[in-house]
C-alpha positions as CSV (number, residue, x, y, z in Angstrom):
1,X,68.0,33.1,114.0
2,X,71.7,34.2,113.3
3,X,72.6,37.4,111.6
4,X,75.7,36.9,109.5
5,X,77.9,39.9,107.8
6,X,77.1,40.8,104.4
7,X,80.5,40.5,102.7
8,X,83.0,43.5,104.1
9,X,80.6,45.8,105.3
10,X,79.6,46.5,108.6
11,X,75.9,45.1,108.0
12,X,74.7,42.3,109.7
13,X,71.5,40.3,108.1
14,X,69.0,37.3,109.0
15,X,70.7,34.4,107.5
16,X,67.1,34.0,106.0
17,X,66.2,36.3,104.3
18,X,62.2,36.2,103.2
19,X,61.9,36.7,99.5
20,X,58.8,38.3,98.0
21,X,58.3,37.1,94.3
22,X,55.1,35.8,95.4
23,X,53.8,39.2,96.3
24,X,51.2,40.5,93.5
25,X,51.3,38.5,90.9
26,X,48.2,38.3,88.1
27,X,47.1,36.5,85.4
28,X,50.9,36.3,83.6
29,X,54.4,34.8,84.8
30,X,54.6,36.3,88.1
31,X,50.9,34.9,88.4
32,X,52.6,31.2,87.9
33,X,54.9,32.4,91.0
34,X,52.7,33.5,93.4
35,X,49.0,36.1,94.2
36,X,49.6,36.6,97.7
37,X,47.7,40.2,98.2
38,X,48.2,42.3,100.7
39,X,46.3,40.6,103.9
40,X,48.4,37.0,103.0
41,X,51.4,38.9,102.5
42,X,51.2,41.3,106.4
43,X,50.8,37.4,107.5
44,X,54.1,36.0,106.2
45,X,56.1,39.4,106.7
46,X,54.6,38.9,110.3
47,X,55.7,35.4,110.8
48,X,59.6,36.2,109.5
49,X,60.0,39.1,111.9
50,X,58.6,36.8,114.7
51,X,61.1,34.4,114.0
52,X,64.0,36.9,114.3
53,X,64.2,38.2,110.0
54,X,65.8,41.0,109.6
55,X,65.9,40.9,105.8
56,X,63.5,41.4,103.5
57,X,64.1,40.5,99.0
58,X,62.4,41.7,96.1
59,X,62.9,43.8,92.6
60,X,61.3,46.3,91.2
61,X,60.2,43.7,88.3
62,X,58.6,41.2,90.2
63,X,54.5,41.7,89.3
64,X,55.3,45.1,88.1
65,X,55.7,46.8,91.1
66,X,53.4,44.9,92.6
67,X,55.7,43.1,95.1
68,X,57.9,46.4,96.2
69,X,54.6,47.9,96.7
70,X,52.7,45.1,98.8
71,X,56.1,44.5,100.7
72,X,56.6,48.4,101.5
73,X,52.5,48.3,102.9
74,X,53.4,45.0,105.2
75,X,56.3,46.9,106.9
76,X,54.2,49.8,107.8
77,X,51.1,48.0,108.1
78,X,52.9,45.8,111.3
79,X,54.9,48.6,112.6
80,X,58.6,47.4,111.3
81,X,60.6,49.8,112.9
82,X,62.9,51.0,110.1
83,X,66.2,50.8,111.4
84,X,66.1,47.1,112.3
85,X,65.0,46.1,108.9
86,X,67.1,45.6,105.8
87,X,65.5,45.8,102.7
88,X,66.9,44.8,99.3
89,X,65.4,45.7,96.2
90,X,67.1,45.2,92.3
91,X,67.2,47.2,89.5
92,X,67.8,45.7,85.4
93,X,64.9,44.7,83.7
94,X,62.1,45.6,81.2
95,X,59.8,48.5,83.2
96,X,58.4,50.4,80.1
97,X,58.3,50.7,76.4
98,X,61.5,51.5,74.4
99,X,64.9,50.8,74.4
100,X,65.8,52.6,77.4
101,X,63.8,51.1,79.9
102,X,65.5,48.4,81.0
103,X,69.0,47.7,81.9
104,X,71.8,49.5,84.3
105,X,72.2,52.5,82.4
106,X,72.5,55.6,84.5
107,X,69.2,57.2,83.0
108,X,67.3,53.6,83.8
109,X,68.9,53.7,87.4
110,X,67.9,56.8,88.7
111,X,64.3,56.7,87.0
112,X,63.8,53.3,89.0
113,X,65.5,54.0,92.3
114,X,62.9,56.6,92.6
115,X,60.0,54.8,91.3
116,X,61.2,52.0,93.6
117,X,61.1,54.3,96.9
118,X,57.9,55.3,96.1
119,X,56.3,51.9,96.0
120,X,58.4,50.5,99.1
121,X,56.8,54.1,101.0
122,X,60.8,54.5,102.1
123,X,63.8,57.2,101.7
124,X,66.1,55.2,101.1
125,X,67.2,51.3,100.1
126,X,69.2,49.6,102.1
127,X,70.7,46.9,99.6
128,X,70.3,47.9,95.7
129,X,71.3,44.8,93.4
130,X,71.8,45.2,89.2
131,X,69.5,42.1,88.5
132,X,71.6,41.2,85.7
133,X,74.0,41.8,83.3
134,X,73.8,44.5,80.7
135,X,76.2,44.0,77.8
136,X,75.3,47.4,76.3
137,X,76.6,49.5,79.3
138,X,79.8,50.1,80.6
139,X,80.1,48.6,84.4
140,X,81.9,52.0,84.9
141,X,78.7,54.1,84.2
142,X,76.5,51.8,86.1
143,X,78.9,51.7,89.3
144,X,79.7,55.6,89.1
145,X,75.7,56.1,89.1
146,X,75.7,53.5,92.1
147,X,78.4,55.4,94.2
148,X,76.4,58.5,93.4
149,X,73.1,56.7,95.5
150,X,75.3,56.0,97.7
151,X,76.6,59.7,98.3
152,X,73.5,61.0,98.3
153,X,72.1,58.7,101.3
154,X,69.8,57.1,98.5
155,X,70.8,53.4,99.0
156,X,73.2,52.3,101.5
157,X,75.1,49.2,99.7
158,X,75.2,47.7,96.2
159,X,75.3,44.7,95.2
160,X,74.7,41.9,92.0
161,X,72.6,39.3,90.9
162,X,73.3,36.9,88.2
163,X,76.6,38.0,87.3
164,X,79.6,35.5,86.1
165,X,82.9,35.3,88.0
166,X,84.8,37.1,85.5
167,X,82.0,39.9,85.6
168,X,81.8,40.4,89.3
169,X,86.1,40.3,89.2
170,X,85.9,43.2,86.3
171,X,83.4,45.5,88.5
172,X,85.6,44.8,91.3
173,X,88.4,45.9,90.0
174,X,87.1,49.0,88.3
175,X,85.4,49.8,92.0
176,X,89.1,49.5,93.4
177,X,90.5,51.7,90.6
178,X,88.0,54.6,91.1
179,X,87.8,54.2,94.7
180,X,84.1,53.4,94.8
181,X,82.3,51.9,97.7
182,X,82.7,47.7,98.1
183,X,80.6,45.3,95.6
184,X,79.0,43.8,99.0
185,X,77.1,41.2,97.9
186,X,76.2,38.4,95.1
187,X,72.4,36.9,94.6
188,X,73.0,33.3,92.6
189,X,71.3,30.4,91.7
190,X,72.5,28.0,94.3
191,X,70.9,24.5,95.6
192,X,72.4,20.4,95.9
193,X,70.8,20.0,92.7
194,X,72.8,22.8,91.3
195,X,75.7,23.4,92.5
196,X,77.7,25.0,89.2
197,X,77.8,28.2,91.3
198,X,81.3,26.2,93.0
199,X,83.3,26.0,90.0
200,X,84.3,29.5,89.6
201,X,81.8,32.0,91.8
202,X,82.2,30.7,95.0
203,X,85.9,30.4,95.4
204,X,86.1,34.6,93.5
205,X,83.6,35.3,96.5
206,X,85.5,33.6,99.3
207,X,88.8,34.9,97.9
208,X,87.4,38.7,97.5
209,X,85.5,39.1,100.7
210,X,82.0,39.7,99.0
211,X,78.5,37.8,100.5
212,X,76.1,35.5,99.0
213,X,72.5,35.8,98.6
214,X,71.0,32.2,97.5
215,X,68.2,32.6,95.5
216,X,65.9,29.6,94.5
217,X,67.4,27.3,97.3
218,X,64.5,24.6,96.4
219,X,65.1,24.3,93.1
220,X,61.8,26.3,91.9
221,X,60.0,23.7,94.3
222,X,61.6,20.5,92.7
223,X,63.7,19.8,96.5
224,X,60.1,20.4,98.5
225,X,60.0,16.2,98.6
226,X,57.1,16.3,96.8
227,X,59.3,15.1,93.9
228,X,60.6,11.7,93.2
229,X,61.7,9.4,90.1
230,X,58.2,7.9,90.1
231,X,56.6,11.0,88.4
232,X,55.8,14.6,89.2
233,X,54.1,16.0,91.9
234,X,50.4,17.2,90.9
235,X,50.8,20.6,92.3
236,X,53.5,23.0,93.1
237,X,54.9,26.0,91.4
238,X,57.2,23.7,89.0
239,X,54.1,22.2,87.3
240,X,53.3,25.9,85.7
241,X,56.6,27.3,85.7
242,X,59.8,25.1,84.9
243,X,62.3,27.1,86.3
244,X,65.2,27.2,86.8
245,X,66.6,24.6,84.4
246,X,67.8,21.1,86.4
247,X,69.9,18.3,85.6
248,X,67.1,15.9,87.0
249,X,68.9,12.7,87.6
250,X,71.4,15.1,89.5
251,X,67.9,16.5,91.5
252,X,66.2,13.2,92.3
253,X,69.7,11.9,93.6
254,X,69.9,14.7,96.3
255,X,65.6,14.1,96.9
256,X,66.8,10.4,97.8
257,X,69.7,11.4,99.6
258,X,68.1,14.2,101.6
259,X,64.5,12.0,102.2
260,X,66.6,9.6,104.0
261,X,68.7,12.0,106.3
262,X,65.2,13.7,106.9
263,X,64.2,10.2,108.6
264,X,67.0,9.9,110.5
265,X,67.4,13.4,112.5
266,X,63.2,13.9,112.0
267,X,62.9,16.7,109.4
268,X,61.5,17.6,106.5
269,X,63.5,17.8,103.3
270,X,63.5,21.0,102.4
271,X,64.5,22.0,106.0
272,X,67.6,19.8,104.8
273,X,67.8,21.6,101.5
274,X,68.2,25.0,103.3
275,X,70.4,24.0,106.3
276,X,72.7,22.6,103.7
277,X,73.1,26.0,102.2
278,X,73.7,27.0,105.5
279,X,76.6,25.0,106.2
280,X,78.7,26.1,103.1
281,X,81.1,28.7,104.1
282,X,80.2,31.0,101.1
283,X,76.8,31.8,102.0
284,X,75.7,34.8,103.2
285,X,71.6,34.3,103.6
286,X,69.2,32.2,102.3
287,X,66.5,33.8,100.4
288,X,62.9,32.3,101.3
289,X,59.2,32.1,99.7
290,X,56.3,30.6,100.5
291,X,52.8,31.0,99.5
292,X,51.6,30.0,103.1
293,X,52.0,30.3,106.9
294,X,53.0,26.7,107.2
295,X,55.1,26.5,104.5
296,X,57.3,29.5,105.7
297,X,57.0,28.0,109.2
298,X,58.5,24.5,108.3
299,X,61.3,26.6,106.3
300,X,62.5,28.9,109.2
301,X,63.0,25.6,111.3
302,X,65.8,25.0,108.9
303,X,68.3,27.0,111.2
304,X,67.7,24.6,113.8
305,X,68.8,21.4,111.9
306,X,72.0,20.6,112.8
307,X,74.3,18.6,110.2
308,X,77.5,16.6,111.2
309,X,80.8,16.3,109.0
310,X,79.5,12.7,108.0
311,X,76.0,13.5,106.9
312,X,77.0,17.1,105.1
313,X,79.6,15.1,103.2
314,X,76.9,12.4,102.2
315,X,74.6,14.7,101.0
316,X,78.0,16.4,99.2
317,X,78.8,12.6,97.6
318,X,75.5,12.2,95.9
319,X,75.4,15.6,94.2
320,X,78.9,15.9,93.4
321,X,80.1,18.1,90.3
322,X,81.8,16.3,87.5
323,X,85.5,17.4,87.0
324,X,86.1,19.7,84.8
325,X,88.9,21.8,83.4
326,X,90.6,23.8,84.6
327,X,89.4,22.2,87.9
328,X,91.0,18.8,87.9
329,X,94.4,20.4,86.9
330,X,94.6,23.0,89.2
331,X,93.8,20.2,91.6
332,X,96.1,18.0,90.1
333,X,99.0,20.6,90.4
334,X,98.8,22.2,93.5
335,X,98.0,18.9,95.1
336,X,101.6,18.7,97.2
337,X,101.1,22.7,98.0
338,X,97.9,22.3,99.3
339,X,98.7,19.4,101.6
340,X,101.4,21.9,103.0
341,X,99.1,24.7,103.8
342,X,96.6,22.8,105.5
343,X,99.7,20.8,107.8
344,X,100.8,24.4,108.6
345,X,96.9,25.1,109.9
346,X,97.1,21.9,111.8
């Protein structure tokens, strides 16, 4: 396992990171996702930290509660030494009845922070994420109340989830005005079957210093290979829960592409999936699930598959985004100026 810097802080994490929205889930949406209960969950939590993860994902939505809590009872449960964990938790959506209970208001912050630190059994967070965006509070109230966890020891770093480019720029530059701590980190939607995140996102991250946290790096299950253009698989999370939205000719071309690299170096596609991600300069850490031993197994090999120039830019061919503008200008344009600064790298 490699640990990798999360954006300009001094904190080095996994770059897997094991997600938990499988934790505690009933009979509703977060049932469709995943029931692990406690004794499944100590067993996967287990089998990360053997394997040299440091960094442990989940929200104080996910099952209620439920996964925070179940996550916060593995830790202790195995003896996690607190120090040499990092845990990240998110803060945004629907926890109660009534208009205030949901969003990144400072009254719905501090309520949650706390219920939050309660469930994980911990004093303090080590990377709190606004899930989303909220388009009824000002990003100044919601990063003052952030830089206010932050002075009181609360949480040690903040981060986003879900944000637009022009969004995480704006909250940057209000941090920088008001002197606030550094927006560390970015959790996105980012797979070869989706790769939108490289239009505008991943060259604002690059450019501003801040880390990426991949979330759904199988496509919701549709890269596992058991997926092709024959028909669907008969089980799998996808069957119950169509999420998140794919182009599918787009997916099935990067299931071909990937079945036959898997072949060749003798791996399993979604261990090309993830070690794909782990090949793009913009990523921070990989976010991980599984409902099973095996299945988290097969995934943490992923850091061992090694991809040449040749085969990454194969894999890049067959899932390759469509122009659009301003893209194709700004490419068309700076095409002389470019060809400059990389001779000058030479």
């Amino acid at each position: 396992m490699r640990y990798r810097r999360l954006g300009q802080s001094g904190l080095f994490v996994s770059e897997l990171c094991l997600g938990t929205m499988t934790f505690g889930g009933s009979d509703d949406v977060w049932g469709q996702i995943g029931q692990l209960q406690q004794e499944a969950a100590d067993d996967l939590v287990r089998t990360a930290l053997d394997a040299g993860v440091n960094f442990f994902d989940t929200a104080n939505i996910y099952a209620g509660g439920n996964s925070e809590r179940i996550l916060g009872q593995s830790l202790q449960s195995i003896g996690a030494k607190r120090d040499e964990v990092v845990v990240a938790t998110k803060v945004h959506g629907q926890m109660g009845e009534g208009p205030n209970a949901r969003g990144t208001s400072r009254h719905h912050i501090l309520s949650q922070v706390e219920a939050s630190l309660e469930r994980l059994q911990m004093d303090h967070i080590d990377l709190y994420q606004i899930h989303g965006f909220d388009p009824a509070t000002p990003i100044e109230e919601t990063l003052d109340t952030l830089d206010f966890l932050v002075s009181k020891g609360t949480i040690r770093y903040y981060g986003l989830s879900n944000w637009a480019a022009w969004q995480v720029m704006k909250a940057i530059g209000i941090a920088a005005a008001r002197d606030l701590p550094n927006i560390v980190s970015l959790q996105a939607y980012y797979t070869l079957a989706g790769r939108d995140l490289e239009r505008e996102i991943a060259p604002m991250l690059l450019s501003e210093g801040v880390g990426l946290m991949v979330w759904s790096p199988l496509a919701g299950g549709f890269l596992s290979g058991k997926f092709d253009r024959e028909g669907k698989a008969a089980e799998g999370r996808r069957v119950n829960f169509d999420f998140p939205p794919l182009n599918k000719e787009r997916a099935y071309a990067a299931i071909e592409a990937m079945r036959e690299l898997a072949r060749d170096i003798r791996c399993t596609v979604p261990q090309i999936a993830i070690a794909w991600l782990l090949h793009q300069k913009v990523v921070t850490s990989v976010i991980v699930g599984a409902k099973r031993v095996d299945q988290l197994s097969d995934t943490l090999g992923s850091v061992n598959v090694s991809l040449s120039d040749d085969q990454l830019s194969a894999l890049a061919a067959a899932t390759d985004l469509a122009p659009e503008y301003p893209g194709w200008m700004l490419a068309f344009q700076n095409e002389y100026r470019s060809k400059l600064m990389e001779d000058q790298l030479r």
